[in-house]
DRENROKE-849544 format. One record per residue: residue in three letters; x, y, z of N, C-alpha, C in turn. Coordinates in steps of 0.05 Angstrom, whole numbers, plus 5000, padded with zeros to 4 digits. Layout:
N
ALAXYZXYZXYZ/...
//
This chain:
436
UNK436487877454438187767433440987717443/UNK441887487435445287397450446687517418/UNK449187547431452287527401452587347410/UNK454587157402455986977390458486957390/UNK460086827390462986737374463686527375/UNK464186367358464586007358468086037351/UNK469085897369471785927369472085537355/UNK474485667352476085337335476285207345/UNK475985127373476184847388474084687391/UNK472984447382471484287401468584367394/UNK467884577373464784717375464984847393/UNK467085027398466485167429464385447412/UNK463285547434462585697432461985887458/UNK462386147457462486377471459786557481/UNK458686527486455986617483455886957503/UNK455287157492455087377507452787517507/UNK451187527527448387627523448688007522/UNK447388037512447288337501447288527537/UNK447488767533448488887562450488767571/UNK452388607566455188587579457888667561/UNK458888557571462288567561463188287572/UNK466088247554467487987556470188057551/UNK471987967569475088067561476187817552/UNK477587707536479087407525481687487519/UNK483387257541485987247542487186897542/UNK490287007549490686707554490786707590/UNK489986917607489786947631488286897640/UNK488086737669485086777689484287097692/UNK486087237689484687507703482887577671/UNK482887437656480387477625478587367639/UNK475987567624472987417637473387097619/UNK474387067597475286817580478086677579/UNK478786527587481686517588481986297563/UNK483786287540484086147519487086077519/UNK487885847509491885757508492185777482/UNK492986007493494686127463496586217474/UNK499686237473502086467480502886647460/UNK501086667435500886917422499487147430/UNK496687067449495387297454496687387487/UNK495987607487497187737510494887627537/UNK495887827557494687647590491287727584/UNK490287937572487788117565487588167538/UNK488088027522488188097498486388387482/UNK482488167479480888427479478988317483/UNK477488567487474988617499472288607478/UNK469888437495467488407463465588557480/UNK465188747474463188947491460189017479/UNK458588847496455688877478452988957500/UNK454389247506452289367514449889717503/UNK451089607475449889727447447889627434/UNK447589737419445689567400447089427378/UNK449989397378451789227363454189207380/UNK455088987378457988817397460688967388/UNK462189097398464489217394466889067395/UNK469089047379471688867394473289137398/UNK474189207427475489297426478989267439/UNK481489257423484289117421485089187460/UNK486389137477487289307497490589257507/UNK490589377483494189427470494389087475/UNK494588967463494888757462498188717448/UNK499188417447502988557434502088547404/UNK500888197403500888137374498088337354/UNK496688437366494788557353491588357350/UNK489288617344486588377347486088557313/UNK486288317297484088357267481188307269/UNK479688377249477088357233477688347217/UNK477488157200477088037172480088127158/UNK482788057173484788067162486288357165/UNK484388537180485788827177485488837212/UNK488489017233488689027252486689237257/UNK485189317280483689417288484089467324/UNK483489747332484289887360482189777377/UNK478289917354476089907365475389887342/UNK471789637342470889677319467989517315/UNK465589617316463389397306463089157298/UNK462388977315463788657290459188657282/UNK459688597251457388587229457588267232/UNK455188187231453987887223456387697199/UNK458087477210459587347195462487507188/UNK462387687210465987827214467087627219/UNK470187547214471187357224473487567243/UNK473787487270475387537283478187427288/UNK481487507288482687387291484387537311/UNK485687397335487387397357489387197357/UNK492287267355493787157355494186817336/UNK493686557347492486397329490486277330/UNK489086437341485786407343484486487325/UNK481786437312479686537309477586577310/UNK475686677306472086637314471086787288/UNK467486697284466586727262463986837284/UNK463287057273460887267289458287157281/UNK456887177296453687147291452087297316/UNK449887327303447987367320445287227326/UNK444687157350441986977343440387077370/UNK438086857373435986957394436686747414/UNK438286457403438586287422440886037417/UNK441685867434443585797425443185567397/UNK440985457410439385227381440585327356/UNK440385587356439785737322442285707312/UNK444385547331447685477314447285287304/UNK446585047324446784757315446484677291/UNK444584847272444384717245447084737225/UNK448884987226451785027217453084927222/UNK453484807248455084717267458384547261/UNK456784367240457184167225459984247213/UNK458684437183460084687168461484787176/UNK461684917204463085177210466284997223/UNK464684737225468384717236469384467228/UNK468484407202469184277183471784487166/UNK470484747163470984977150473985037169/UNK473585027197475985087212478184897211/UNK476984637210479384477220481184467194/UNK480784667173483384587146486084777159/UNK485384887179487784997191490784807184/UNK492784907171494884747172496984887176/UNK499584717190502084887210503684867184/UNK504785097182507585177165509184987172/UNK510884757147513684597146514784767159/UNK516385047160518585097172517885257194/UNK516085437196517185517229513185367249/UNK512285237241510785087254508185217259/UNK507385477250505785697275503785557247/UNK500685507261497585507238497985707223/UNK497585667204496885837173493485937181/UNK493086127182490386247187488086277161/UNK486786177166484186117144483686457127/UNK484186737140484586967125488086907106/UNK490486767108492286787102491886627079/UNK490386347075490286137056488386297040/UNK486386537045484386627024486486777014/UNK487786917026489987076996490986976977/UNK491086666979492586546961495286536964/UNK496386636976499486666976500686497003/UNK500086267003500486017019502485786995/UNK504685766994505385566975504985176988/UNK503985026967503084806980505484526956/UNK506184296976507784186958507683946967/UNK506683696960504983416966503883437009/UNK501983697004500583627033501483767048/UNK504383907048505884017062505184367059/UNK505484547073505184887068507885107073/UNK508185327063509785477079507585697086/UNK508185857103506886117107508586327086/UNK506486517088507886787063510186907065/UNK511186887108513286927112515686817106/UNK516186497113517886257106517986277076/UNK516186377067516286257031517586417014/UNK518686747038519386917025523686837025/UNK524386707041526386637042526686397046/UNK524886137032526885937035523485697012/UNK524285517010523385316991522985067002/UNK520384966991520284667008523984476997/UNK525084586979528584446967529484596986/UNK529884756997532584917011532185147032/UNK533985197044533385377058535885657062/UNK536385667033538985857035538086207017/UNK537886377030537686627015540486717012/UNK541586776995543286926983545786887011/UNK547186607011549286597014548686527047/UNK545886567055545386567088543286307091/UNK544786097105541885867104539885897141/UNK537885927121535885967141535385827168/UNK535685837197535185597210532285587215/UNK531885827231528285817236527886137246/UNK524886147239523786497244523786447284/UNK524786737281524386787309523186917319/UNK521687137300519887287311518687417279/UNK516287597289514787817269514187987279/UNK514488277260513288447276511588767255/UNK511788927257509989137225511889167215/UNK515089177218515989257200517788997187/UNK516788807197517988547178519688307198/UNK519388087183520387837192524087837205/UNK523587597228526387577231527287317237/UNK529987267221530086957226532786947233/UNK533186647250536586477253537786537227/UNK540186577223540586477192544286397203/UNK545586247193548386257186549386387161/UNK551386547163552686617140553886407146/UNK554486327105555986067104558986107104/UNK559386427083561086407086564086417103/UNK561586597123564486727146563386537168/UNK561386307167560386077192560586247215/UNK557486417214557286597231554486527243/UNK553286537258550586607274549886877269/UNK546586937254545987207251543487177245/UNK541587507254538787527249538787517234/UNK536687547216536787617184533487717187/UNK532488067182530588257193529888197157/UNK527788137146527388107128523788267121/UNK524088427091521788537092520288487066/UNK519288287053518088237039516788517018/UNK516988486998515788696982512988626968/UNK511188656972508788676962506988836952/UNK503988866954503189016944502089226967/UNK501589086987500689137016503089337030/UNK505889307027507889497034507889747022/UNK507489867033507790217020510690287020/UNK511390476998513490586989514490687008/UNK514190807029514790977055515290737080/UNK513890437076515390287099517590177081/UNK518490127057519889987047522590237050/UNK522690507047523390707060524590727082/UNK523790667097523690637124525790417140/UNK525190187123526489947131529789937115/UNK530290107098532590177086533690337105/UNK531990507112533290757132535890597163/UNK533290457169534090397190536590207199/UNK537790077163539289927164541990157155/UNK540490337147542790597144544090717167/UNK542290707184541990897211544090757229/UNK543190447230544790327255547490187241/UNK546890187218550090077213553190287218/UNK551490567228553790727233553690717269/UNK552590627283552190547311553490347323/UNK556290297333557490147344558290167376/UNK555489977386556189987420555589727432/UNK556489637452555589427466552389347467/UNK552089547472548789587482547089777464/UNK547189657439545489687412546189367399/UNK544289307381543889087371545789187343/UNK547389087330549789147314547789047288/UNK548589137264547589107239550489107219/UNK550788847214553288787192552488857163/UNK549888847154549588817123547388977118/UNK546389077093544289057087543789037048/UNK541988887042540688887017538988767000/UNK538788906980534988836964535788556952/UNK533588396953533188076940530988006923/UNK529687866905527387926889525787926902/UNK525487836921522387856941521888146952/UNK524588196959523788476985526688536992/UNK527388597022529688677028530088527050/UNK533388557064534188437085537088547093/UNK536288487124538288647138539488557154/UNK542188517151543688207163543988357196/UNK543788267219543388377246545688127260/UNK547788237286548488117303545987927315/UNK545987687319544787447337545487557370/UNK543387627384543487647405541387537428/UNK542487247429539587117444538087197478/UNK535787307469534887357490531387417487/UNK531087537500528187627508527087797502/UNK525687947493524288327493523388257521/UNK523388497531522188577551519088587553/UNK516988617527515488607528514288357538/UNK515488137524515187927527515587897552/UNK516887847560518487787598517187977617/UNK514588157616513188267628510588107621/UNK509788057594506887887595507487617614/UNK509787577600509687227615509487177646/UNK511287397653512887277681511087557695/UNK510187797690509588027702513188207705/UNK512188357723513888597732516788467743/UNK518888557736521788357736522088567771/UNK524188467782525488537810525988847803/UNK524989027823527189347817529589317813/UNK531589187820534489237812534889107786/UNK533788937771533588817748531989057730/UNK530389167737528389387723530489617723/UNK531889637739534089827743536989837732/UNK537789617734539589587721538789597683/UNK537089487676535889517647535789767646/UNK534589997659534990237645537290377646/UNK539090267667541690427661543590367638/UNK543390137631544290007604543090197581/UNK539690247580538890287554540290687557/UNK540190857589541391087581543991067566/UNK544990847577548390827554547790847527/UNK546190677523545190567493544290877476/UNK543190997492541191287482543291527488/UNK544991487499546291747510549891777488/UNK549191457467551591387451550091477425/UNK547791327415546591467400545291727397/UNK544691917419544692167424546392327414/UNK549892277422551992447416552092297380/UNK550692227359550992077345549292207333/UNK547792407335544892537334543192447316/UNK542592167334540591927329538191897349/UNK535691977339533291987355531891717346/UNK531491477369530491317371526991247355/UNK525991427369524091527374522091237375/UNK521791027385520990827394520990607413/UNK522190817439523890607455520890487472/UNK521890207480519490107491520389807490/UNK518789787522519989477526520289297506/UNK518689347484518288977451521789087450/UNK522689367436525089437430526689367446/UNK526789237478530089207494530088907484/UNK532888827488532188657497534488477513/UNK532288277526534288207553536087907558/UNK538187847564539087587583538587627601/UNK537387377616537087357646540187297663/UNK540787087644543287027661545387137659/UNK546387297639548687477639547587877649/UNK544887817653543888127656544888337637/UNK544688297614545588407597542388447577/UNK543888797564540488817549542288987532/UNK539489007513540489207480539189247470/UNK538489537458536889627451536689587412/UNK534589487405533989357375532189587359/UNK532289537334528989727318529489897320/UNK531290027298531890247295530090427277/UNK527790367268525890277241525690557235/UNK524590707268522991007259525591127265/UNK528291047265530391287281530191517260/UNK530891777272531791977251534792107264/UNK536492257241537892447245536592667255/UNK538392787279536293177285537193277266/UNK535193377256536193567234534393497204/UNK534093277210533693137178530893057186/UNK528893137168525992927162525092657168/UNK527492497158526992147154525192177143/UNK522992217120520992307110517792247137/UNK518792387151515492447179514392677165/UNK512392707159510792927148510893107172/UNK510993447163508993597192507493477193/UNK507593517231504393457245503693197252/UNK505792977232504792657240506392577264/UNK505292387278505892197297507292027299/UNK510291897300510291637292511091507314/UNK510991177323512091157351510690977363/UNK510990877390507990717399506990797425/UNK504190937418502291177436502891197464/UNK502990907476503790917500506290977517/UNK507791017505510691137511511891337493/UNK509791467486510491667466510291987482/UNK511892207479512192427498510392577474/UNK508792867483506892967473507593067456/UNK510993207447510793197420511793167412/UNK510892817400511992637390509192667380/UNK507592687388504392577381504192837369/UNK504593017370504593207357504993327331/UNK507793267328509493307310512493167312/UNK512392907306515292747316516892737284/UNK516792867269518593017254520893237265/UNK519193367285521893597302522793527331/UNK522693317340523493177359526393057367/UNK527493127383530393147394530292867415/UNK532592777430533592607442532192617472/UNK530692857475529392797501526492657498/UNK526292617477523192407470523692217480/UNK526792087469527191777477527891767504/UNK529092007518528792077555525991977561/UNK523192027550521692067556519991787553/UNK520891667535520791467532521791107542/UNK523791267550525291087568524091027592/UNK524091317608522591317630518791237631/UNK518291187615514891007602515690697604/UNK517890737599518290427592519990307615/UNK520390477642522190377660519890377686/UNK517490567679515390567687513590247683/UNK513390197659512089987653513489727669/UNK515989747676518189567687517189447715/UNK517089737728516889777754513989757757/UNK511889787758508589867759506989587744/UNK508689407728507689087723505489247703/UNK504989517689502289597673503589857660/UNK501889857639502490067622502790377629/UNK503490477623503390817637500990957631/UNK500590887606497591107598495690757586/UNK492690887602490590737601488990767590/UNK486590787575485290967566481890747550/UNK480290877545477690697539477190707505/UNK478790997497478590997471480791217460/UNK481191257438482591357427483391617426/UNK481191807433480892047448482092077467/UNK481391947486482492007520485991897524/UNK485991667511489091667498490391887499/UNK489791987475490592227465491092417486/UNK489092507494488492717516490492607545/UNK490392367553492592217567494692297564/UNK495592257547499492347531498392667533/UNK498392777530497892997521498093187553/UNK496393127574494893197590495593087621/UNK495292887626494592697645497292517653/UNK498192617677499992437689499392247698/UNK500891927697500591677696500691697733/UNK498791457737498191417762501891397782/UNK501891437808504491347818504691097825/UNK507791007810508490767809507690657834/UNK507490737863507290607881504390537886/UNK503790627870500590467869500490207875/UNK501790187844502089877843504689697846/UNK506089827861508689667871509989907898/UNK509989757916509589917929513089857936/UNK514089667933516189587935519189777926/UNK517789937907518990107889519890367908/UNK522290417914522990707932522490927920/UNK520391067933519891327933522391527905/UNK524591557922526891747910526191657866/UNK526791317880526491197844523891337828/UNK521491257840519891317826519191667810/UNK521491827825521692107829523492117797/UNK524691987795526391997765525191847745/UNK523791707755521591627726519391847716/UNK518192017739516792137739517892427725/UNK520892527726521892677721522592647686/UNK523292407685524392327652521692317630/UNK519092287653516392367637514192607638/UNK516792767646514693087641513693157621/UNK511593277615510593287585511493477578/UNK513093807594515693917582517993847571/UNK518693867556521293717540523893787556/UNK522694107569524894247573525494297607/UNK522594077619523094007650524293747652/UNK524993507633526393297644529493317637/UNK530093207642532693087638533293117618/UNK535293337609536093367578538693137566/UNK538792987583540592767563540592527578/UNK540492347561540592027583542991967598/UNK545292127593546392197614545692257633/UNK545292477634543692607658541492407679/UNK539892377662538492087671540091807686/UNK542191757668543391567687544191597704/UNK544791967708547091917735544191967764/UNK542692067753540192107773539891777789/UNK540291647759538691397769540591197784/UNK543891227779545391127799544891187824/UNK544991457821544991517855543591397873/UNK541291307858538991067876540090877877/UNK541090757864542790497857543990407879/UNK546590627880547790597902546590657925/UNK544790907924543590917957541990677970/UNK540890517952538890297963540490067962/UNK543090077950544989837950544689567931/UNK543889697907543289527873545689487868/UNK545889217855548289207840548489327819/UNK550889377812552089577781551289417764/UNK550189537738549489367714551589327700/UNK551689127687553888957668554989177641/UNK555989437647556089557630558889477615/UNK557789487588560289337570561789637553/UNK560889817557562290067542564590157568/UNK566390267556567890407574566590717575/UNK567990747611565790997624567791247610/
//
């Protein structure tokens, strides 16, 4: 018996005979390579050497759904619809390929009503038009995001006219906007209120506009405003054009060591300002930097999960919050009682990921993850970059002890470790805009 997946182009279809696996990216190194620059280089994996086809996600940036809900690992059932970035596929199972041709017709008749959002351009996804919450106006669409701040008449929320979205992410939309009145350039981090938002991210996204508006450094993303609108909320943010690092690792791979180096001595400033500020990040990770190429300048964004030491931010005992792969063990633990050496710990995951072109912790499922963070020190960077000096890789390795109380107790500390390589290997000084 074969699975299936008929993707949106052309009648394509994917055919995977049972006992294998299939990885689908926008990469040659995917057993499938698809053009999309929403899905990552490996997006995910369709593993059908069960008696049912698994999708399983492999940290992918934008995330892999089933039938509208994100998913890690998961069974796809007869007529699951799969979605990856702005892709989709509709599941079947058959004995041969014949046994499509008669749908054939249907199924992408059914696909092609795909239509691109008037304002920021990206397909409206055939799970997004079943919610209903697609607004339509002679032929034209917005998505749920665009529709939450602006109108096929206008494009001005509360005093800020919208230019175009620049990004999405779980805890909400971000767009160009001008203030009109001070004729300014600015983000505008916007979080829609629904029914789908829980009381605790809507929480959350207040917090964070609480948190960083008392944070004034070169090298933090600045937050001028914040407040509620009938839709949801928004949080007026300094415009700072550049890159995430996440991004600028899928696209391009692993950046130069002195570029990987200089980025983390910037983000210890960034952490070692909010530290004395007793502001725990607790999310640092390449999506959060972000970078100029040409001025070499970076700043650390997403303040979402920060907490005060001392204070709750409402984290229950015992919960986790964070993202797994650059998360120190207890954080995964209990990141309610978690101090400023998480984000040490974190940094160095994420200066790791810089240097090594790959994630720090690997894992096949969710368990061994776990047990990874927990347990298991990440392969040496010189594995896979060999280019990388010994001494360096010795301070990444140090800022990710799974003792709290064997690394580096302040990103201070950390920075000055990590100059000393700097200068010994003869890196240039990073563009530091704080006075020392």
């Amino acid at each position: 018996m074969l699975f299936f997946v008929r993707g949106p182009e052309e009648g394509e279809t994917i055919a995977i005979p049972k006992g294998t696996r299939l990885t689908i990216g926008r990469s040659s190194k995917s057993g499938r390579k698809v053009r999309d620059t929403h899905l990552s280089r490996v997006h995910f994996e369709i593993d059908y050497t069960g008696s049912r086809a698994v999708v399983r996600d492999l940290h992918s940036r934008n995330g892999t759904f089933v039938n509208g809900k994100k998913t890690r690992e998961q069974p796809l059932q007869e007529y699951d619809r799969l979605l990856a970035g702005e892709q989709s596929w509709d599941v079947t199972y058959v004995h041969n390929l014949s046994d499509l041709e008669d749908d054939a017709e249907e199924t992408m008749s059914f696909l092609d009503q795909l239509k691109p959002c008037v304002a920021c351009g990206r397909e409206i996804t055939l799970a997004t038009f079943a919610d209903g919450d697609v607004p339509e106006k002679g032929g034209d669409y917005l998505c749920p995001d665009c529709a939450v701040v602006m109108s096929f008449d206008g494009k001005e929320l509360n005093g800020f006219e919208v230019l175009k979205r620049l990004g999405a992410g779980s805890a909400g939309m971000v767009f160009l906007a001008r203030q009109v009145v001070l004729d300014r350039v600015v983000a505008l981090k916007v979080l829609r209120r629904k029914q789908k938002i829980s009381k605790r991210t809507e929480e959350r996204f207040i917090r964070e506009a609480a948190t960083i508006s008392k944070l004034d450094h070169p090298h933090v993303v600045k937050v001028y405003d914040a407040s509620p609108f009938p839709h949801g909320y928004y949080i007026v943010m300094e415009y700072f054009e550049a890159v995430d690092l996440q991004s600028l690792v899928d696209e391009r791979g692993a950046p130069s060591v002195p570029v990987a180096i200089s980025i983390a001595l910037q983000m210890c400033k960034a952490l070692d300002y909010a530290g004395r500020e007793e502001i725990v990040h607790r999310d640092v990770k390449p999506a959060n930097i972000l970078y100029r190429a040409d001025t070499g300048i970076a700043k650390l964004t997403d303040f979402g999960l920060a907490k005060r030491i001392g204070i709750s931010a409402g984290t229950r005992d015992g919960e986790g919050v964070g993202t797994p792969c650059y998360m120190p063990p207890e954080q995964v633990n209990n990141a309610r009682n978690v101090d400023h050496r998480a984000d040490v710990y974190s940094l160095g995951a994420s200066l790791y990921h810089l240097l090594a072109g790959r994630y720090p912790i690997v894992a096949d499922n969710l368990q061994d993850f776990v047990q990874a963070i927990l347990e298991r020190d990440p392969p040496p960077i010189e594995r896979f970059n060999p280019r990388v000096p010994t001494p360096i890789c010795e301070v990444v390795r140090k800022a990710m002890r799974k003792k709290a109380d064997q690394r580096y107790q302040t990103a201070e500390e950390m920075y000055q470790a990590l100059d000393v390589q700097r200068q010994r290997y003869g890196i240039p000084a990073p563009p530091l805009l704080c006075p020392e």
